[in-house]
C-alpha positions as a Markdown table, in Angstrom:
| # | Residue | x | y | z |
|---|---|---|---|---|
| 1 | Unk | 113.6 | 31.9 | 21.3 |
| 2 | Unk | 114.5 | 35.1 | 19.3 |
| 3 | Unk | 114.7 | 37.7 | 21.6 |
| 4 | Unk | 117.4 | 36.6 | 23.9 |
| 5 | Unk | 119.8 | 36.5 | 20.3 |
| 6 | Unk | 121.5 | 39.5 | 21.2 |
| 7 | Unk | 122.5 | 38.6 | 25.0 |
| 8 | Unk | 126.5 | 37.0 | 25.1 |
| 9 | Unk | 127.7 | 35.2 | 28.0 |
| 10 | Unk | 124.5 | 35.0 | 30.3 |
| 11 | Unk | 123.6 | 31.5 | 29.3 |
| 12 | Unk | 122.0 | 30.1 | 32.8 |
| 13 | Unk | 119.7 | 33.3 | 32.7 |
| 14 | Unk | 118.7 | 32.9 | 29.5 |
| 15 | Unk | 117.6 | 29.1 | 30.2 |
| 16 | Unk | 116.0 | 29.8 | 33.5 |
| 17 | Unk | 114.2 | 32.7 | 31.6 |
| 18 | Unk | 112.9 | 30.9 | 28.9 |
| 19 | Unk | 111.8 | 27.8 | 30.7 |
| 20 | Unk | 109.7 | 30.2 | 33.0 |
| 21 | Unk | 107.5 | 30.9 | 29.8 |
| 22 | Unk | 107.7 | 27.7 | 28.4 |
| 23 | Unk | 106.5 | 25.7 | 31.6 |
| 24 | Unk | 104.2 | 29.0 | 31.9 |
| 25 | Unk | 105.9 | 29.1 | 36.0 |
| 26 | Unk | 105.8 | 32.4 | 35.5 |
| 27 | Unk | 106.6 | 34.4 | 38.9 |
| 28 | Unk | 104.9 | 37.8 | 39.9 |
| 29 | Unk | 108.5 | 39.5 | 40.2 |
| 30 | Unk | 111.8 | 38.4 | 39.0 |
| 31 | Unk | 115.4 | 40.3 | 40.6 |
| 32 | Unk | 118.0 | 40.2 | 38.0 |
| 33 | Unk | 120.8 | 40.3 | 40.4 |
| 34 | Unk | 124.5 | 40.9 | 38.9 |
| 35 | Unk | 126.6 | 43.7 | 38.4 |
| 36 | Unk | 125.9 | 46.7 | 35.5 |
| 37 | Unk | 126.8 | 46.4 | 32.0 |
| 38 | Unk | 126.6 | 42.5 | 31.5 |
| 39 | Unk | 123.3 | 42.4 | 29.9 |
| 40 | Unk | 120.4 | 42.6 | 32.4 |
| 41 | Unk | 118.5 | 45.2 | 30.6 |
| 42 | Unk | 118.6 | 43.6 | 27.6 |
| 43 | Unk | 117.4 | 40.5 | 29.1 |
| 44 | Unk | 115.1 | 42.3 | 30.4 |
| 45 | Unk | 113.6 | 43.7 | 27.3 |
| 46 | Unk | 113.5 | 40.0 | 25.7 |
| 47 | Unk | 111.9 | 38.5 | 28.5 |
| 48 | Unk | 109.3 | 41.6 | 28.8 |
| 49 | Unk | 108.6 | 41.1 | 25.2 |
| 50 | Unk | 108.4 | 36.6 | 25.9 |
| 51 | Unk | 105.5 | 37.9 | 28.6 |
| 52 | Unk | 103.3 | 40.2 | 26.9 |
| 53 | Unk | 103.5 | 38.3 | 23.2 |
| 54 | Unk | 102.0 | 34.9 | 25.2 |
| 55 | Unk | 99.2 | 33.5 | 22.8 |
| 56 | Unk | 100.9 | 35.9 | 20.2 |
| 57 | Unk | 101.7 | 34.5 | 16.7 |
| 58 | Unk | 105.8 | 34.4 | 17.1 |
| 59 | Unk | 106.1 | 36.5 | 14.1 |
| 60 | Unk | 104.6 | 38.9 | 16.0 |
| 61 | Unk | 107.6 | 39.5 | 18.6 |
| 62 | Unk | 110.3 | 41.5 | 16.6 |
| 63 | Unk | 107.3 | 44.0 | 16.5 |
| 64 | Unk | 106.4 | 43.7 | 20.1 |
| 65 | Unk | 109.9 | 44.3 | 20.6 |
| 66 | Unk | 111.1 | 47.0 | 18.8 |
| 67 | Unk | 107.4 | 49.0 | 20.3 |
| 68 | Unk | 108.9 | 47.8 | 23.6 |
| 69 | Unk | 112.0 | 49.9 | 22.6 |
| 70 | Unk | 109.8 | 53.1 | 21.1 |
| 71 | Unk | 108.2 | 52.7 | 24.7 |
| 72 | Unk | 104.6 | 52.6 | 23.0 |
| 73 | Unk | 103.2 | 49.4 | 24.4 |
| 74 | Unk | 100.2 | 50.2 | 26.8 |
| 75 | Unk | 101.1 | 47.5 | 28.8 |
| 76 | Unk | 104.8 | 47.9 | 29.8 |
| 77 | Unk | 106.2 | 50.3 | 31.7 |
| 78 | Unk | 110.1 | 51.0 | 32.1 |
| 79 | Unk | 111.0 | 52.8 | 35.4 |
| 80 | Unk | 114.9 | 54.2 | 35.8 |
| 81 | Unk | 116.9 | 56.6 | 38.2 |
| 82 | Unk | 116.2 | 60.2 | 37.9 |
| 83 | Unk | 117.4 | 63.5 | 39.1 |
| 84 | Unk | 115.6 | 66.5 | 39.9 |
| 85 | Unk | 115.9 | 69.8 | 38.0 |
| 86 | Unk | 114.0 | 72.4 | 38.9 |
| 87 | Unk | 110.9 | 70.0 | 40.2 |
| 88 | Unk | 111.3 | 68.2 | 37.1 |
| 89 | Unk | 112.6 | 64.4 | 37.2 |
| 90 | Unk | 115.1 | 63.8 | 34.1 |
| 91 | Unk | 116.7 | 60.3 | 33.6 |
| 92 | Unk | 120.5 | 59.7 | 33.1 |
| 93 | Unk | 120.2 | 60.0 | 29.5 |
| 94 | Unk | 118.3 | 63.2 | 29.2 |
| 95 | Unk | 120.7 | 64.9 | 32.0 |
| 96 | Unk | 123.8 | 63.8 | 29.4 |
| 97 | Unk | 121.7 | 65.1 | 26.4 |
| 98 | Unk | 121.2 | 68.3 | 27.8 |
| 99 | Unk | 124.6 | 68.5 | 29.8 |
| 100 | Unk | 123.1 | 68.8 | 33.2 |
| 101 | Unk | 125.5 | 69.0 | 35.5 |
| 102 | Unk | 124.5 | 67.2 | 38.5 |
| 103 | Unk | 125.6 | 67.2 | 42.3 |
| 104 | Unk | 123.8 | 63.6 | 43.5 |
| 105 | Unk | 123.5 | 60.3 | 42.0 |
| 106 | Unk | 119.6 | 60.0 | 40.6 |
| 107 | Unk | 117.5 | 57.4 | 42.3 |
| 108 | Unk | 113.9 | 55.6 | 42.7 |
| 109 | Unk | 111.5 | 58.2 | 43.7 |
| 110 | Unk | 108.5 | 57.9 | 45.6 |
| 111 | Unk | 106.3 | 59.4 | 42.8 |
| 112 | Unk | 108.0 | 56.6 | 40.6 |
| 113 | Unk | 106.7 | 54.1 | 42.6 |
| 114 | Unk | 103.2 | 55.8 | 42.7 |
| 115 | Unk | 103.1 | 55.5 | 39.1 |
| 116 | Unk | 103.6 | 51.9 | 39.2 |
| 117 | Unk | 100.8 | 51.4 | 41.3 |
| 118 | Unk | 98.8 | 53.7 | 39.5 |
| 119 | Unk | 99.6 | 51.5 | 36.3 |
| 120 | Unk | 98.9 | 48.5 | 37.7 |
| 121 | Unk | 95.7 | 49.2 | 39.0 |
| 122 | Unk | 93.7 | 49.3 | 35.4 |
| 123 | Unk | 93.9 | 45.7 | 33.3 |
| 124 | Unk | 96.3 | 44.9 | 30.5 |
| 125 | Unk | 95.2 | 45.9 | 26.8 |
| 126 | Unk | 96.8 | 44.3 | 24.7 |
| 127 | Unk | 98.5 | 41.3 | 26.7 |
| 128 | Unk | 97.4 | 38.4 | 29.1 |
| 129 | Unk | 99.5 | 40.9 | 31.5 |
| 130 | Unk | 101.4 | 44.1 | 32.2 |
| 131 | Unk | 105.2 | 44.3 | 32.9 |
| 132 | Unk | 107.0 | 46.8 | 35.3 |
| 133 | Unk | 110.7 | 47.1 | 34.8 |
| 134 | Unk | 112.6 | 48.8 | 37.4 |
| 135 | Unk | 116.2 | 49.9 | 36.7 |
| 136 | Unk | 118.8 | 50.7 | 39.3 |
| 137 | Unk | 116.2 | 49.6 | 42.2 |
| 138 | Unk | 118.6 | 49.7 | 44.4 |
| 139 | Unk | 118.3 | 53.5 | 44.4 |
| 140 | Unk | 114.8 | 53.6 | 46.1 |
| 141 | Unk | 114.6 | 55.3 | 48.8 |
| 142 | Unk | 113.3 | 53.7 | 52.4 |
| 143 | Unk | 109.9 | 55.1 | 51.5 |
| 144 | Unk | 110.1 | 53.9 | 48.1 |
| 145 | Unk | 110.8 | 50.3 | 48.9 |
| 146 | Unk | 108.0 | 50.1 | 51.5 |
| 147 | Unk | 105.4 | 51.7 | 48.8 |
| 148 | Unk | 106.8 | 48.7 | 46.3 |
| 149 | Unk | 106.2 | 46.3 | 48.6 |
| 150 | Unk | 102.3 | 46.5 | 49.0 |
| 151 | Unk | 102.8 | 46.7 | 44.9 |
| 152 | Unk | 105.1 | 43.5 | 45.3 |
| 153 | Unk | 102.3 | 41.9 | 47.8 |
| 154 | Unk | 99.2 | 42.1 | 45.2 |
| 155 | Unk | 101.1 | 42.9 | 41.9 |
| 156 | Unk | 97.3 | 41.5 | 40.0 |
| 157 | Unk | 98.0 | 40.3 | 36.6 |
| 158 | Unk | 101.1 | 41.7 | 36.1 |
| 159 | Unk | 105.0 | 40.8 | 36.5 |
| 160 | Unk | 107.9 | 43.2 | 37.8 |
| 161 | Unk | 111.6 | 43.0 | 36.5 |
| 162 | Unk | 113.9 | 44.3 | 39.5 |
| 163 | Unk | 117.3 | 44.9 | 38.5 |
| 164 | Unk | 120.6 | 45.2 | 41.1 |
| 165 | Unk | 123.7 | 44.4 | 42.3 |
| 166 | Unk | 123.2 | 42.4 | 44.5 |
| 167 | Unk | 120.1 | 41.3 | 47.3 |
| 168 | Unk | 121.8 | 42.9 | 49.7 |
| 169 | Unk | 121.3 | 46.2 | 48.2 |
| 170 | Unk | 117.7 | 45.8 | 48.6 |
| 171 | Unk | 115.3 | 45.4 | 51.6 |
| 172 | Unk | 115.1 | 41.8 | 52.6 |
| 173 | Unk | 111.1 | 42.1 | 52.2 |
| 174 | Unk | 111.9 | 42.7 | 48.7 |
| 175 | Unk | 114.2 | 40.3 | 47.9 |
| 176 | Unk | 112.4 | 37.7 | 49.1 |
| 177 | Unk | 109.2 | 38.2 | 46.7 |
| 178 | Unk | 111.6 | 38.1 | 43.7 |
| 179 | Unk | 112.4 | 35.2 | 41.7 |
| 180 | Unk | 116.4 | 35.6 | 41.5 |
| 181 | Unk | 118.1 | 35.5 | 38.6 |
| 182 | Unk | 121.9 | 36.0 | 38.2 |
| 183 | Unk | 123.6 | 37.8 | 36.1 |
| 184 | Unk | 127.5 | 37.2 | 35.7 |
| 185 | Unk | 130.8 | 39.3 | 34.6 |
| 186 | Unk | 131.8 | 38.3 | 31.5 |
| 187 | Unk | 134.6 | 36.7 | 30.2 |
| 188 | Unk | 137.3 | 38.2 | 28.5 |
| 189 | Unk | 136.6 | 36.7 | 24.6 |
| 190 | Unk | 132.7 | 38.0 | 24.7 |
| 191 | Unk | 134.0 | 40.9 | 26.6 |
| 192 | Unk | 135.7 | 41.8 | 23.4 |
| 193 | Unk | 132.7 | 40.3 | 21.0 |
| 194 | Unk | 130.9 | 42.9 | 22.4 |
| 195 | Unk | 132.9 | 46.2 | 22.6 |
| 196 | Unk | 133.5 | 45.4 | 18.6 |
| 197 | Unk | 130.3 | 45.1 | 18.0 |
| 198 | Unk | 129.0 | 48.1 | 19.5 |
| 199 | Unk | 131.9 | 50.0 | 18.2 |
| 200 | Unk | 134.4 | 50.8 | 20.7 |
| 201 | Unk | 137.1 | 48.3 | 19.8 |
| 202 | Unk | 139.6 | 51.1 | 20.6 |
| 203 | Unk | 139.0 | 50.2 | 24.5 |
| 204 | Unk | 140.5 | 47.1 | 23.9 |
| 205 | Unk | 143.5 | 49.0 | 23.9 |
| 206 | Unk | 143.3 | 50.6 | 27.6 |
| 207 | Unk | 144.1 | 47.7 | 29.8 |
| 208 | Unk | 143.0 | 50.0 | 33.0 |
| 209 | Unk | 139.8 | 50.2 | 31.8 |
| 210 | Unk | 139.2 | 46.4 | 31.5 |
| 211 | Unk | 140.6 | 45.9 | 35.0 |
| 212 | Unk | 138.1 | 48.3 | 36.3 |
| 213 | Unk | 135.1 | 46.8 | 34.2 |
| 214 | Unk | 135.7 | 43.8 | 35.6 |
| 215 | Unk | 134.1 | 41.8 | 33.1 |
| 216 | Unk | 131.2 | 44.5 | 32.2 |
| 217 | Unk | 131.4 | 45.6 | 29.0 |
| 218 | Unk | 128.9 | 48.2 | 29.7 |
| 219 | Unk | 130.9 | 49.2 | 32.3 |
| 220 | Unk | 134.0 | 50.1 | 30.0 |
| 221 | Unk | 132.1 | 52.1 | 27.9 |
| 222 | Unk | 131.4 | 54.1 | 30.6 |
| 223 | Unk | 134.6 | 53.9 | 32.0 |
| 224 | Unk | 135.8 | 55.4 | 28.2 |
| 225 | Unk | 132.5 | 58.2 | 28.2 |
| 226 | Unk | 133.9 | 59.4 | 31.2 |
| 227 | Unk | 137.5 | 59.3 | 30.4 |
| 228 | Unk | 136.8 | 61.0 | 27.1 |
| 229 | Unk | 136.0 | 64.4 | 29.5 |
| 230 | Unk | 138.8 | 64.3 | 31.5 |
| 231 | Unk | 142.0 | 66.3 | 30.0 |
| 232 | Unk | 144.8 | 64.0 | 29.6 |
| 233 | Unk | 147.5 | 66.7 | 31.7 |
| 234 | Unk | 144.8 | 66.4 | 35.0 |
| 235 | Unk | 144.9 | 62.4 | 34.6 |
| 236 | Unk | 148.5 | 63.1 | 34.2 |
| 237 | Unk | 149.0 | 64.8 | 37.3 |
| 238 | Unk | 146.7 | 62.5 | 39.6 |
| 239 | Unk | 148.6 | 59.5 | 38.5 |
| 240 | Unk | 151.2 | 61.2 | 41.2 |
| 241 | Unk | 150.3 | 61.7 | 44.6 |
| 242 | Unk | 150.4 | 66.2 | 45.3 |
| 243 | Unk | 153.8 | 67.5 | 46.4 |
| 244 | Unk | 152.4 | 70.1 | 47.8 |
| 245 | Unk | 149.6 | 71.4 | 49.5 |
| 246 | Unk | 149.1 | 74.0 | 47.4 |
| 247 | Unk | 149.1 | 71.5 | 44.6 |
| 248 | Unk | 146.3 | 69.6 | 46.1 |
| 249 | Unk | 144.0 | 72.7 | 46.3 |
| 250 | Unk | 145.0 | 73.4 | 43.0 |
| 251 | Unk | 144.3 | 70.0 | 42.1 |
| 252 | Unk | 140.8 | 69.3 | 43.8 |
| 253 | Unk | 139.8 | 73.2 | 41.8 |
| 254 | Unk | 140.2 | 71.4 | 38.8 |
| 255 | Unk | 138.9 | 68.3 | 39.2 |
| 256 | Unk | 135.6 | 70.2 | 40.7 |
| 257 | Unk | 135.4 | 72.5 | 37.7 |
| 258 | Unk | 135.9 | 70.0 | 35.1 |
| 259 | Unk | 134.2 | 66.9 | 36.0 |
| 260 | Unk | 130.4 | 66.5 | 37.1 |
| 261 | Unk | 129.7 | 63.7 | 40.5 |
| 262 | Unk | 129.4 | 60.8 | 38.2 |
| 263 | Unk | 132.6 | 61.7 | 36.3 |
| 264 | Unk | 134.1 | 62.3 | 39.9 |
| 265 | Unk | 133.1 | 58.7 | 41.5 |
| 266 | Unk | 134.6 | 57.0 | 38.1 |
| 267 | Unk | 137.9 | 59.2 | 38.6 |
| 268 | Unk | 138.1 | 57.7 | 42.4 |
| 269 | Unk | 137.7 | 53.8 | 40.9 |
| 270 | Unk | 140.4 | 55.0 | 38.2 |
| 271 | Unk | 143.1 | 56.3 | 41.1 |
| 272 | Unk | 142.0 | 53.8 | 43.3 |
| 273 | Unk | 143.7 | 51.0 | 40.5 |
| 274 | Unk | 146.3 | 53.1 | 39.9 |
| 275 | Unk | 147.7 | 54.0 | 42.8 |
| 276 | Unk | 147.1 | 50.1 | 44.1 |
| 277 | Unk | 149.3 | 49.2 | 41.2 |
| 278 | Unk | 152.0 | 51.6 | 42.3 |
| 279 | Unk | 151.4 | 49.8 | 46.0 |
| 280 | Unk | 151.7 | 46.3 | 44.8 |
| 281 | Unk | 155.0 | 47.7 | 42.8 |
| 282 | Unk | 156.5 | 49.5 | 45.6 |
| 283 | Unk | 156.7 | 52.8 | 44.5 |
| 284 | Unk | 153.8 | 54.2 | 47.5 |
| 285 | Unk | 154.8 | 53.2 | 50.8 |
| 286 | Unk | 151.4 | 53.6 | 52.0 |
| 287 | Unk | 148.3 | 52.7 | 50.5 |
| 288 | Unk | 145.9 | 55.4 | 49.4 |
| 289 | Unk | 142.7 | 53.2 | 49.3 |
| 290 | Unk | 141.1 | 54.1 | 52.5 |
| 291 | Unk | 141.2 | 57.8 | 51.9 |
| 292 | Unk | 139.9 | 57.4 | 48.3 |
| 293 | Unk | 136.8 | 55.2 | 49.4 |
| 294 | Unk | 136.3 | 57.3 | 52.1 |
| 295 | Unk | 135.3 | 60.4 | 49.4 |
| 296 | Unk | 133.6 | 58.0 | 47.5 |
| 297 | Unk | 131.5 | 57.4 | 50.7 |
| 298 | Unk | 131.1 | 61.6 | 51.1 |
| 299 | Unk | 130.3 | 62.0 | 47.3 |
| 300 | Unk | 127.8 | 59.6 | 47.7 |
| 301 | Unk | 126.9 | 61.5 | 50.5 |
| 302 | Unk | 125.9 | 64.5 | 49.2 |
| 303 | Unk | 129.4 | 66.0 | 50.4 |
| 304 | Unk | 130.3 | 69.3 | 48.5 |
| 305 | Unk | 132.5 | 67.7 | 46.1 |
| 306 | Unk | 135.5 | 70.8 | 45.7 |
| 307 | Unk | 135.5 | 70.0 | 49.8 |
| 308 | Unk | 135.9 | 66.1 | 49.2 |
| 309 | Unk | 138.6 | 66.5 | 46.9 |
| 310 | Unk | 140.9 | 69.1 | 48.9 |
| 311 | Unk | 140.5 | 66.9 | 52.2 |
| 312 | Unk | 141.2 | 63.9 | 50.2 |
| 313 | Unk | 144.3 | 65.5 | 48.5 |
| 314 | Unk | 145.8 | 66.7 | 50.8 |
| 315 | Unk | 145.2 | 63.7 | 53.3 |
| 316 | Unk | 147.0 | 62.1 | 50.3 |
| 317 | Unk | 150.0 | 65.2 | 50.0 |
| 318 | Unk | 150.6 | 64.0 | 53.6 |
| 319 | Unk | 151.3 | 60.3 | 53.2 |
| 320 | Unk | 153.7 | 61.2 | 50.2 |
């Protein structure tokens, strides 16, 4: 089947995918568990486009497909994080587009949800069904999940696409509606099939960032966005523990003023492999780990972020 052409290295989702439509075992919601970046939302897209096409001519799907992708299908709805400026929910890729910087990681809202339902409650148009896909569900909130689930419990002639890291990032009433489907890191040859093929073959190069991917390709492009807006002489001076106090305020100023949360939490993944590699090779007596993860933990928090990074600097400037 055509759509899944483009998807490397997921073959056991592909197959379980595909003999879902072909045995017509269709379930009413599908979790595409794995980790970001190894091709769950373009799966997701083929096997939206495998649903509504049923009892479509199959020279019809490359245009089902690419209206998927214009989003102008009645009967398909894509659903992603969002974050909130000024009342107004804007997804990941408008807030980059516009340069937004942002203080929280987006999430599922409640609204979001309410617009599923509200979708689902008329009949398909053009299909047999309607599809609900639902990136990053793993950011819903408590309320959100709750308001899926009665969604989840009577989803009418319609299937929903889940996608997260893993079940245990999701309410166990949720999980266990979902067909599971696995999604796994990638090795390192379709890795690098991939990165040439979208064009960033120059990451091949940065052996950090493949060890932080961890078999994502997705990931490392992110990884490489996000190193792109850091200047080289403040990577240059985290790669060393502070000296000083002074030169950890100085420090966490800069890293504050320069980099938005996002860019923040990839800089702590970044140091975290860094400074474990200067652990492992004896150079740090001490590992810095635990004091790194714990600002991941108050970023993620809604911590003030300049306030994260001079506790977490200086905690470091101490176990120089």
């Amino acid at each position: 089947m055509q759509p899944f052409a483009s998807l490397i290295g997921q073959k056991q989702a592909v197959e379980l995918l595909e003999q879902a439509v072909c045995q017509q075992r269709i379930a009413p919601a599908y979790l595409f568990v794995g980790p970001p970046g190894v091709g769950r939302q373009i799966a997701a897209k083929a096997f939206s486009a495998l649903l509504l096409g049923q009892g479509q001519p199959d020279t019809q799907l490359p245009n089902l497909e690419k209206r998927l992708l214009a989003g102008n299908y009645p009967d398909f709805l894509w659903v992603q994080p969002t974050y909130l400026d000024r009342g107004k929910r804007v997804t990941v890729a408008e807030a980059d587009a516009a340069g937004m910087k942002r203080k929280t990681p987006p999430k599922i809202r409640i609204e979001q949800i309410r617009e599923i339902t509200e979708f689902l409650s008329r009949p398909p148009l053009e299909s047999t069904r309607s599809v609900v896909v639902i990136e990053g569900a793993a950011t819903m909130t408590e309320v959100a999940a709750n308001a899926l689930l009665k969604t989840l419990e009577e989803p009418g002639r319609a299937s929903l696409i889940l996608m997260a890291p893993s079940p245990e990032s999701l309410l166990p009433t949720l999980v266990s509606r979902c067909q599971r489907i696995p999604f796994f890191p990638l090795a390192p040859a379709a890795m690098a099939q991939i990165l040439k093929n979208q064009g960033y073959a120059e990451i091949l190069k940065h052996p950090t960032l493949l060890a932080i991917a961890q078999g994502s390709p997705g990931q490392a492009i992110v990884a490489w966005n996000h190193l792109q807006q850091l200047p080289t002489e403040l990577l240059q001076k985290l790669n060393q523990l502070p000296r000083s106090p002074r030169e950890a305020l100085e420090l966490a100023r800069e890293v504050d003023k320069t980099a938005d949360t996002p860019t923040q939490l990839w800089l702590l993944d970044y140091l975290q492999h860094c400074y474990w590699q200067k652990f492992l090779e004896g150079s740090l007596s001490v590992s810095p780990l635990p004091q790194l993860e714990k600002a991941r933990h108050c970023l993620l928090s809604y911590a003030q972020p300049r306030l994260v990074w001079e506790v977490t600097l200086l905690s470091l400037n101490q176990s120089a």
